[in-house]
N, C-alpha and C positions, 0 to 999 in steps of 0.2 A: 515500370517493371523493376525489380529488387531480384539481385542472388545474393546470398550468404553463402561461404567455404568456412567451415570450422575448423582446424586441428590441435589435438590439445596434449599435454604428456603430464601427467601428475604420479605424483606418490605420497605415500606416508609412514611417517617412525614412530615408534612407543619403545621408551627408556625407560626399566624400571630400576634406578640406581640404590638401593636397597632388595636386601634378602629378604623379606616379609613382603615384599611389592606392594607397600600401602601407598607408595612414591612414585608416580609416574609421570613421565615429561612426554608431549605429543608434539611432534612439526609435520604438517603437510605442506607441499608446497604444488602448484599450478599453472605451468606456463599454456595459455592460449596465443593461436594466432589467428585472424580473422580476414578473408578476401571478399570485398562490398562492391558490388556496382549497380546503379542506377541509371533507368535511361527513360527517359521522359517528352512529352513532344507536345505540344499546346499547337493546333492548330483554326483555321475555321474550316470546315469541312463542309458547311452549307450556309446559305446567307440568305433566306427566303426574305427577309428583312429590306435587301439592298442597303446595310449600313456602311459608311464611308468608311475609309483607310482609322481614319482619326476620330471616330463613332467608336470602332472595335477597341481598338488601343486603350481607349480612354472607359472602355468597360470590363477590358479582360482584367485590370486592378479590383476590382469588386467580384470576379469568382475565386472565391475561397478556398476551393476545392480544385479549382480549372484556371489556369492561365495560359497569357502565350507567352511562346517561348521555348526552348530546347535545354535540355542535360544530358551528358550522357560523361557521366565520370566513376569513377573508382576507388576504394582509397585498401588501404593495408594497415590493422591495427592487431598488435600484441601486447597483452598484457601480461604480469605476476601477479597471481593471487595465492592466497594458503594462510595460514593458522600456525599460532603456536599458543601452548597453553601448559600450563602444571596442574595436577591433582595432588588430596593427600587423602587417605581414609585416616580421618584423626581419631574414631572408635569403629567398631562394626556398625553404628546405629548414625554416622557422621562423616560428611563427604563434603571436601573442601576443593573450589580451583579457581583459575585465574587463566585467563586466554586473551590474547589479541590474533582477530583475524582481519583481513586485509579480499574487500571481494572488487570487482570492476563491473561496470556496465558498459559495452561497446561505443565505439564512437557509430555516429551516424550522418544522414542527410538531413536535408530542408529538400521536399518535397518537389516543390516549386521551381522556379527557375530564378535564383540568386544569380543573375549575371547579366551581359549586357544584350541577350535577345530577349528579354523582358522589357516590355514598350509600359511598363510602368514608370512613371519619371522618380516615383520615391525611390526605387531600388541600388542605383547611385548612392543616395544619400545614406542609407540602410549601411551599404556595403562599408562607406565613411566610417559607420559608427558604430562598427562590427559583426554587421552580417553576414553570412558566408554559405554556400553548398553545403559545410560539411559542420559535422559537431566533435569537439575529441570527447572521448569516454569519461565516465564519471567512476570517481573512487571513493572507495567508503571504507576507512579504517574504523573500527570496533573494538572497544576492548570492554571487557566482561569478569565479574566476579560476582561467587555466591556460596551457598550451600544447600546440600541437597540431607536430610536427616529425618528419623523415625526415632520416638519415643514410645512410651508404655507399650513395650511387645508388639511393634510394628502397629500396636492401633491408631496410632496419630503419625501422617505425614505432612514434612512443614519444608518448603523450598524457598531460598531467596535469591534473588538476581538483581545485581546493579550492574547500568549500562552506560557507555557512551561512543556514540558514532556519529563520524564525523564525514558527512558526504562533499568533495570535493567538484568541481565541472561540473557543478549539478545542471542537469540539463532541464529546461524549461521554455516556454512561450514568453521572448521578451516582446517588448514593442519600445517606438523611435518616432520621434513626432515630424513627420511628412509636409510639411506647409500645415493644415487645416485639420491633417488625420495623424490617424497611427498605422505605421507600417506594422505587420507582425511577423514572427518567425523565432523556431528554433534558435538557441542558442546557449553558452556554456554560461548561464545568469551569473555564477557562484559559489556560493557554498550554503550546506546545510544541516543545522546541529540538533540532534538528541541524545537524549541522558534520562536518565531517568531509574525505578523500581519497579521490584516485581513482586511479588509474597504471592503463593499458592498453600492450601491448607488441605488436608481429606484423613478423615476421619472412620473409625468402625469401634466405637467406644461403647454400642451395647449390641446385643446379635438382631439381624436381619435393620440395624440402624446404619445407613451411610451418608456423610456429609461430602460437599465436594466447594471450596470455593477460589477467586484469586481476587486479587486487587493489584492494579498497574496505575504507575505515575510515569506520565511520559511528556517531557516538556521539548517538545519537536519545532522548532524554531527557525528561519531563515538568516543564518548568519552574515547571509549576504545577494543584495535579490535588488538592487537598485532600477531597475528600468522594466517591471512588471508591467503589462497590461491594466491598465484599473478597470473597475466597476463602470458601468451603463452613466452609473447619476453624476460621475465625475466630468467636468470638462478639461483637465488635465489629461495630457495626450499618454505620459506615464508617470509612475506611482511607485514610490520606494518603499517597498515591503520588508527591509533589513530589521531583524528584531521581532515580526508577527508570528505567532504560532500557525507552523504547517496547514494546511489545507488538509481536508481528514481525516485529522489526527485529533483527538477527545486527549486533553490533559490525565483525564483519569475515566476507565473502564474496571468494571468489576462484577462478577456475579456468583450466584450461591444458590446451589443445589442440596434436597435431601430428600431421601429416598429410604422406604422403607418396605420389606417385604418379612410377609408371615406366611408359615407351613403351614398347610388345613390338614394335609394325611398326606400318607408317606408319596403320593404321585402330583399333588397341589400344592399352587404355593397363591397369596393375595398379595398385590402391591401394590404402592402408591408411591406419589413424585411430585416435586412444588421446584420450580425453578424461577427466580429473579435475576434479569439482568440491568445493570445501568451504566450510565455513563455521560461525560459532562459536555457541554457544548462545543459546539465545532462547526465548522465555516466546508462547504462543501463545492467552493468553487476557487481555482487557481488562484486568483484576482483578488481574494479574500471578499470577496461582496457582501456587503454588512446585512440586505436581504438574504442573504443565502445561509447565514446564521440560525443552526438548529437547536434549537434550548436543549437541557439536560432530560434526560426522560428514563423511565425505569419499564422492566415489560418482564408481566409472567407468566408463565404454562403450568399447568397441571395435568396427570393423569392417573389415572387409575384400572387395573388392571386386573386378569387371572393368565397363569401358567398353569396349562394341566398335562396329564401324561406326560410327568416328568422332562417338562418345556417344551415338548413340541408343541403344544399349541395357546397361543399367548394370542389373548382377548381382550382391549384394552381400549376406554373412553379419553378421550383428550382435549383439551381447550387450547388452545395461542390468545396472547393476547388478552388474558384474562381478567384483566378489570378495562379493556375497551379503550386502553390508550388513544388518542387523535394524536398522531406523530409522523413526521417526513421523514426518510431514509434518502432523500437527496434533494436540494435547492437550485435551481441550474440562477436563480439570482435574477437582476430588472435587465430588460432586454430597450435598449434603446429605442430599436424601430417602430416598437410596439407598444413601451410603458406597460410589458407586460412583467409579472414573477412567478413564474412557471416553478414546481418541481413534483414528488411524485412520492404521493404518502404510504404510510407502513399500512397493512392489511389491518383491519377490526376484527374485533373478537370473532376469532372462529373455533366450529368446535366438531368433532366429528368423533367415531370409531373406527378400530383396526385389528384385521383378524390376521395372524402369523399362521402358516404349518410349517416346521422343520422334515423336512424325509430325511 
């Protein structure tokens, strides 16, 4: 059983130190406090079985979900988080800024029973080698700059954004080599780094033509993650992941829409729409498990349409999946007990109709 207590008090300023107010400086700032308790209770409650003292014991280490053992503790965690940032409107058509913000993610538990009414014999050793009840919070400084801007009479708009955040206490699933096995559990691994780009583009360069697209480069990294769980195929109890790219997170995403609609008479209007998305390969399990690695793949929809009676009623064919992609949307990667690689593919091309009324 889990409570959470909240209480929080924030605010925020805008300075604009210039008489044209093209110039403005922003600080929020956000003190949280947070009250946790957990209480938890592993016991055997029936034994149709008749398993000995030292049968149980030496099974409750293999439920994953259920051990024995007791918790019942507390903790008290506050944090500062907030933002500050500058603007400038360098023209009417030109928007310039710079921000670093500062966010927290609560500290927390291990589930389970980390302590000495745990009749696992690794948990000892665990505790040795940094295992604990509790997790501290993670922090993730940010800092950000870009532009935001419109050319030829607001028909083209073009935004950029460069990033870098930097996750501290990153919380994750370590594991600790037990005699033969690997213990697992919660714990503060590290740290975690991304940076990276953004470019968003949309367009209305001729009537009833609209474009929409972006492209992101995001180089999401494990700055520091030494004592990770590995993979099924590994017999390495743990696996130093410092330097791999994030779990998923695609180095690069991006897609592009365009859309175009024509007047038939003054209550009708016909439209059509083609959209592409893609994006590069990415690993879909904690572990990095080199099965669970999903190649690059692109996917697109079409549709086409009527708006009548001046849009209330929109009648419109549509495809997903339009040239039939075979793609997974998630690998759970090779499962030891079983030699099996389980995960759970994207839908095929589907295609259907759809009728709107507005009252």
């Amino acid at each position: 059983m889990f409570h959470t207590d909240t209480d929080a008090l924030f605010g925020n300023l805008t300075w604009h130190p210039d008489e044209a107010r093209r110039l403005a400086i922003d600080i929020g700032l956000r003190q949280t406090w947070e009250r946790r308790s957990q209480v938890y209770n592993g016991v055997v409650a029936s034994n149709p079985g008749n398993l000995t003292t030292a049968q149980i014991r030496a099974l409750s280490p293999a439920g994953a979900n259920a051990q024995l053992g007791q918790v019942d503790t507390a903790l008290r965690d506050s944090a500062l988080s907030g933002e500050a940032g500058v603007s400038y409107k360098a023209t009417p058509d030109v928007f310039l800024y710079g921000k670093y913000a500062r966010g927290n993610k609560s500290a927390g538990f291990n589930l389970l029973p980390y302590n000495a009414t745990n009749p696992d014999n690794g948990v000892a050793s665990a505790i040795a080698l940094g295992a604990a009840q509790t997790v501290k919070g993670e922090t993730a400084d940010n800092f950000e700059a870009g532009m935001k801007s419109t050319f030829l009479d607001h028909r083209v708009l073009l935004n950029i954004t460069a990033f870098h955040t930097k996750v501290r206490n990153y919380q994750a699933n370590q594991a600790v080599g037990v005699g033969n096995t690997a213990l697992r559990f919660l714990a503060n691994v590290g740290s975690l780094t991304s940076r990276g780009v953004e470019a968003e583009m949309e367009t209305w360069l001729l009537p009833g033509l609209h474009t929409k697209g972006f492209i992101a480069f995001n180089k999401a990294t494990y700055s520091s993650f030494p004592s990770s769980v590995c993979p099924g195929q590994f017999t390495a109890l743990t696996c130093d992941l410092t330097g791999r790219q994030v779990a998923w997170a695609p180095k690069v995403t991006s897609d592009f829409t365009v859309d175009y609609t024509q007047r038939l008479d003054a209550t009708a209007k016909a439209y059509g729409l083609f959209d592409v998305n893609w994006r590069s390969k990415q690993n879909t399990t904690i572990t990095l498990d080199p099965s669970a690695e999903i190649q690059a793949y692109a996917l697109a929809s079409a549709r086409v349409g009527l708006l009548l009676d001046n849009d209330r009623l929109d009648m419109q064919l549509w495809v997903e999946n339009l040239f039939d992609k075979a793609y997974y949307i998630n690998l759970l990667g090779y499962t030891k007990s079983t030699g099996l690689i389980q995960g759970y593919p994207g839908n095929p091309r589907t295609y259907g109709g759809t009728v709107r009324v507005r009252f």
